[in-house]
KETI-506855 format. One record per residue (C-alpha): z, x, y; residue in one letter. Coordinates in steps of 0.05 Angstrom, whole numbers, plus 5000, padded with zeros to 4 digits. Layout:
<recs>
ZXYa
...
</recs>
This chain:
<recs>
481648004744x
475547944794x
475548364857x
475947924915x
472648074985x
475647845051x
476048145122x
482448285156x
482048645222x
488649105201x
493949315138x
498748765173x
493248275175x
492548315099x
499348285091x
501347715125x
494747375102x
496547505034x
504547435033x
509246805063x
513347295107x
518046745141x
524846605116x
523647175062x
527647715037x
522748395035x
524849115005x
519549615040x
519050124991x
517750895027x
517650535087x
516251235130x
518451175202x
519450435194x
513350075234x
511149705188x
518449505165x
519149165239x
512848895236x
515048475173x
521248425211x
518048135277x
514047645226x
520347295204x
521547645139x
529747945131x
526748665117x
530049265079x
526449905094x
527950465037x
525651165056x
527751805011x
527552255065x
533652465092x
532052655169x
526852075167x
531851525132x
536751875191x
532251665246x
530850965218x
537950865220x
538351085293x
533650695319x
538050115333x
534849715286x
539249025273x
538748355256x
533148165204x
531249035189x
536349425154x
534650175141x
536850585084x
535151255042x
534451184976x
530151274919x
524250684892x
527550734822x
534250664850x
534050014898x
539349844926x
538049114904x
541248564852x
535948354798x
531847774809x
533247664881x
527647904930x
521547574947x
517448054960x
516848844940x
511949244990x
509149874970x
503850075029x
500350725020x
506350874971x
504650904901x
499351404896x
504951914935x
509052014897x
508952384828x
505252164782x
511452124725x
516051804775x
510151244781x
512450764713x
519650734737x
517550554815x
514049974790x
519749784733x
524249784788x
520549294845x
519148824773x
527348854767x
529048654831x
523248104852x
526347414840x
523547104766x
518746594801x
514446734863x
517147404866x
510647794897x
509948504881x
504048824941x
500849484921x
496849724986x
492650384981x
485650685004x
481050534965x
475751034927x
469250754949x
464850765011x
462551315058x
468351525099x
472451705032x
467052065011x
467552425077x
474352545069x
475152695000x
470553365006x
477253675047x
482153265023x
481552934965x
486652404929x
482352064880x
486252284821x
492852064845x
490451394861x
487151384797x
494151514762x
497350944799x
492250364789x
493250624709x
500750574729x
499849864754x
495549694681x
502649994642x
506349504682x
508648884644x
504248424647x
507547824621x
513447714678x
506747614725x
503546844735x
497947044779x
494447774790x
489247954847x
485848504877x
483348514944x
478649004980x
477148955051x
475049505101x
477249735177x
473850145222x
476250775244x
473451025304x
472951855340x
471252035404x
468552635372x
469253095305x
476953515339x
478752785347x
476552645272x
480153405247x
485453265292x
488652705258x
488952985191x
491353665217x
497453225254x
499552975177x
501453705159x
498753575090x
498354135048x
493153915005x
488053905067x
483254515055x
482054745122x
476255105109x
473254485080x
474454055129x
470554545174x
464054625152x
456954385164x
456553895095x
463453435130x
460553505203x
453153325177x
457052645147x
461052475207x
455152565251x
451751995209x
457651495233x
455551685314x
455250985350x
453551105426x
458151545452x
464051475395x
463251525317x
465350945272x
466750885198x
468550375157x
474150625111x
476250155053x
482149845027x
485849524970x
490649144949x
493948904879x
498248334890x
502048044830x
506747414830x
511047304781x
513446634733x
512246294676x
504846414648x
501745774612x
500945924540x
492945944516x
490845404478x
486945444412x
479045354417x
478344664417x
485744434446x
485844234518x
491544634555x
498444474563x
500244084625x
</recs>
């Protein structure tokens, strides 16, 4: 497929750019504390938000949300969902968490339940390019993981899929200052951040690069696979026009 280039101004931008949220029936898959689940939600979509944390999927629950958003905890290769009867499968920032053997059966699953035509499966993650990841990746870095899940998405099968597309775009990200910069990473408790790392001259010589004014900006860049499924034309021999 060819890379395609547009600008959103935010993730839910993208999304409901990219996806007919109205009137359709969404499974958020790690859905986290459930934002972007209401967001859908807000747009018009019936939402179910699946989170495998057990205090988290707890707090979802409590939240009072009703109507079009239904929480649960359970597990991507478990949904709690008939085959072939969703619209849409979200998977924001979600494939490239989770292990890397678990990764096939994640993506078997969403495939299961997305209805046989216009079922759209959307793969959002940070993408490895650009200055800002390069930035980051010295203390924290996640290229390998999101490495193993665009192979992941290549293992998928193909052939259930009409239409495939990959998107990049990029968002700014602005810091009042370098503790403002630290400061949200250090909030993510992520054990993979090396302090130490994050701390020295080489990552505050590259945010120092990004200083606009007063305030430091980045631009930090994003992609999405987006895969809709039904019937693919066959290919006609060299020399045959297509079937109709």
């Amino acid at each position: 497929m060819t890379p395609e280039h547009i600008k959103f101004g935010s993730d839910i931008e993208a999304l409901e750019r990219l996806v007919p949220l109205n009137g359709r029936r969404v499974v958020h898959v790690g859905c986290g504390d459930g934002a972007l689940s209401l967001a859908l939600a807000k747009r018009g979509a019936t939402v179910l938000g699946v989170e495998v944390d057990t205090e988290q999927a707890r707090v979802n629950r409590a939240s009072g949300a009703a109507g079009r958003l239904t929480f649960v905890e359970g597990f991507a290769q478990n949904l709690p969902q008939n085959d072939g009867t969703v619209d849409c499968v979200v998977m924001a920032d979600f494939l490239s968490r989770v292990e890397a053997y678990d990764m096939d059966d994640c993506l078997t699953e969403a495939c299961r339940v997305l209805k046989e035509i216009d079922g759209l499966l959307y793969v959002s993650d940070y993408d490895t390019s650009g200055s800002y990841d390069d930035m980051v990746r010295m203390f924290y870095d996640q290229s390998a993981e999101r490495a193993w899940a665009l192979d992941a998405l290549l293992r998928m099968p193909q052939d259930i899929f009409a239409t495939a597309r990959e998107i990049h775009y990029g968002l700014k990200r602005q810091f009042g200052d370098f503790d403002a910069f630290a400061g949200k990473f250090m909030a993510a408790g992520d054990s993979d951040i090396i302090v130490e790392n994050m701390n020295s001259e080489y990552v505050r010589a590259l945010f120092e690069q990004g200083r606009k004014g007063n305030a430091f900006e980045f631009e930090q860049a994003r992609r999405v696979n987006l895969y809709r499924t039904g019937i693919v034309a066959p290919v006609a021999p060299v020399g045959q026009p297509a079937a109709s």
